[in-house]
N, C-alpha and C positions, 0 to 999 in steps of 0.2 A: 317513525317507529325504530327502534333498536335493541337488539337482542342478544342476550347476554351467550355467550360460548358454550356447544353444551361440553358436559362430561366428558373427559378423557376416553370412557368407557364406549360415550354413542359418537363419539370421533370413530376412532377405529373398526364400528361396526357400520357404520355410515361408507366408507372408504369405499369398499366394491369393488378393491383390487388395483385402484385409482388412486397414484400416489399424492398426497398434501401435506402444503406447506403452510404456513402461517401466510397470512394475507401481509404484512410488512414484508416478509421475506420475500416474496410472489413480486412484490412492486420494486424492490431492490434489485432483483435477476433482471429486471427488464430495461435496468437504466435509469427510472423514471429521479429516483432519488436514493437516497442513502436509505439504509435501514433505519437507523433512529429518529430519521427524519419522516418516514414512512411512518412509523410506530405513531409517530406526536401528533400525523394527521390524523390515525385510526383513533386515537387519544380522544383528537378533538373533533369527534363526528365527521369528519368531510369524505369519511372511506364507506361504501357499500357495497355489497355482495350480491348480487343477484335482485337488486333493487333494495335492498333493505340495509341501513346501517350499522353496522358494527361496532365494538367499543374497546374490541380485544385483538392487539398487533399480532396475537399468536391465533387468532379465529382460523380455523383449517377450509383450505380452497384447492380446488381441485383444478392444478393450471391449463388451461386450454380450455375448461369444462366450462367453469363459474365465470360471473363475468363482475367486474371490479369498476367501480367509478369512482371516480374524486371529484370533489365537488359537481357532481351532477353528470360529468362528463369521464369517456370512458378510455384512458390514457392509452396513444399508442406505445410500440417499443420505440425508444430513442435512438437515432445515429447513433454508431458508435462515433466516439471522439478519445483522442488520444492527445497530448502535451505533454510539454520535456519544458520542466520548470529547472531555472539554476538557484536553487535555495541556497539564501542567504545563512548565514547562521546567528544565533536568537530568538531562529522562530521552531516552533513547537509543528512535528506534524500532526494535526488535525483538524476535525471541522469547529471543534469548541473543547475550552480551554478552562478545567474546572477552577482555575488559579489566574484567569484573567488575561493572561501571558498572550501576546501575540502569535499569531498560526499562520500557516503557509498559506492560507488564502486571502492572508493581506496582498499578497502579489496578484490575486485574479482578481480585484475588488473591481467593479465596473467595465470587466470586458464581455460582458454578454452571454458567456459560456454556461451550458447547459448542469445540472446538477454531476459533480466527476466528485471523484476518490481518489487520494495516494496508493500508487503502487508499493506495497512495501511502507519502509518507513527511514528517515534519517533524524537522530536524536538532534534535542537546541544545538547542541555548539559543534554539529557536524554541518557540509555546505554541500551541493553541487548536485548534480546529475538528480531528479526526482519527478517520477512520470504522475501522469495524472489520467485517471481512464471514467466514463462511467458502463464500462462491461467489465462486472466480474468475474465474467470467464477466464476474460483475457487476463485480466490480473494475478487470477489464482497463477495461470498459465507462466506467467512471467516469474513468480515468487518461489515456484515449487523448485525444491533443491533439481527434483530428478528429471521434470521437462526445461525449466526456466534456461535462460544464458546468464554465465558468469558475471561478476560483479566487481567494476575495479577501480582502488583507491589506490590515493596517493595520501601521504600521511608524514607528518612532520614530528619527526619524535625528539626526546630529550638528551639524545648521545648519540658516539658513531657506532652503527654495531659493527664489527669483523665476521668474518667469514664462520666464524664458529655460531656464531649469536643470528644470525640468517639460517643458517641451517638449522638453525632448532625451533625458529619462527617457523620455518615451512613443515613440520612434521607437528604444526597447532599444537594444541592443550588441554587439558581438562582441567574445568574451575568449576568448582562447588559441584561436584558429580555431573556436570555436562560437557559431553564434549564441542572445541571450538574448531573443527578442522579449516586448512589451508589450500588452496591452490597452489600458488607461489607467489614467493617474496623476491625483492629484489630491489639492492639500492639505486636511489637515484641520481644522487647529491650528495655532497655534504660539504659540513662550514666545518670552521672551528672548533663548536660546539655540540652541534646537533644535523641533523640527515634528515632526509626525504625517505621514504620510504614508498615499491610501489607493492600494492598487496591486492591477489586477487582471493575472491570467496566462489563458490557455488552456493552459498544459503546465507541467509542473515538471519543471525538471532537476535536477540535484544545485545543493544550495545559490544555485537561481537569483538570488532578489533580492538575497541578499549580492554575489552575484558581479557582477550587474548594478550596483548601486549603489558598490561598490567597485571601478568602471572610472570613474567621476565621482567618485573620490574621497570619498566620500560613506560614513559610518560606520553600522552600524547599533547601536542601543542597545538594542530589542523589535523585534520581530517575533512576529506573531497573525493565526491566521487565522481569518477571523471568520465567513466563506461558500465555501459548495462551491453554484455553482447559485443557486437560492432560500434553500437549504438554510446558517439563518444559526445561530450559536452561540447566540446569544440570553443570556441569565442564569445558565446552567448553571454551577454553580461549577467551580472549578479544579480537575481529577483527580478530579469525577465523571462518572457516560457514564450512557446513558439509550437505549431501543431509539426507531429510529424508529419511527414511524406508517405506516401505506399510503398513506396520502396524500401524506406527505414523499419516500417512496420513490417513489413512481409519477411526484413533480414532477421528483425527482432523474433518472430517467432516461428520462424524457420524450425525443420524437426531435428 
């Protein structure tokens, strides 16, 4: 049997005080899988609510109250599990890729590991440092400007700057009415033509430091992230990942 959602109207008056969430969301908090991947199982029948099927990923459940099965069976919460992938660049971070394009879990492809998520995000033709969690907590935890630990690149750009042109990198910028702020800059290298750059963030927006550098006119060539925190890439080769340690974890979210 399956039952369609009721009313927004007898949601709310159903509650009792008792907060809910959509049953996709409910299975996401817990590890079990992604949201949209939650969603596709509600989709395709194999979610029930208190014995009965449901067909709607936004069906409200009461967490602790109601009780949820999948396929007939009633999911624990998962390990949490954490990995430090060294993303290559060309690959797209996501789990699917409306344009076909290759994704960052071409590097997890048959290692066994349980349903995880990207922390954060690094665009195609960025590389380096990129966690992988399936606790959302911890990720929100990590991502949020104002609990998270800093973020730090090294970035290969298209000139040398001088001391004048660093110093106005570090005082960020606003592009299209958003602000880009900075940690600090600071050179690392340079050739002939072009420099390293090391740049740290407190928050990642979409395509921050492109977008930042390219209000200075300013190109990028690489971009790597090379630290979250303490927590530094080190030797790890390119498109392989490795679990952390407690020790890394426990510096990582340190208060």
């Amino acid at each position: 049997m399956t039952v369609p959602p009721p009313p927004k109207a007898s949601r709310r008056a159903a509650t009792g005080g008792v907060a809910r969430h959509g049953v996709a969301r409910v299975l996401s908090k817990q590890g079990i899988a992604s949201r949209a991947e939650a969603a596709r199982w509600v989709c395709d029948g194999r979610v029930a609510v208190n014995g009965v099927v449901v067909n709607d990923p936004e069906f409200p459940v009461r967490q602790g109250i109601d009780h949820i099965a999948v396929d007939g069976r009633e999911p624990s919460t998962a390990e949490r599990v954490v990995i430090l992938l060294n993303k290559p660049r060309g690959l797209v971070t996501t789990a699917r890729d409306e344009r076909g394009r290759d994704t960052v879990y071409r590097c997890l492809e048959g290692a066994g590991l349980p349903w995880l998520a990207p922390v954060g995000r690094l665009d195609q033709a960025s590389e380096g440092l990129l966690l992988f969690t399936n606790d959302p907590g911890l990720a929100t935890r990590i991502t949020d400007p104002a609990t998270g630990p800093t973020k730090t690149y090294h970035v290969q750009v298209d000139r040398i700057p001088d001391a004048a042109l660093l110093a106005a990198l570090a005082g960020g910028a606003e592009v299209e009415g958003e602000r880009l702020p900075v940690v600090s800059v600071r050179l690392l290298r340079s050739g002939r033509r072009n420099a390293w750059l090391e740049v740290v963030l407190d928050e990642g927006r979409n395509r921050h430091l492109r977008r930042l550098l390219g209000a200075f006119g300013i190109g990028v060539l690489r971009l790597v992230r090379v630290a979250i925190g303490d927590l530094a890439l080190g030797s790890l080769p390119k498109g392989q990942w490795r679990h952390l340690s407690d020790d890394e974890l426990k510096q990582l979210i340190q208060p």
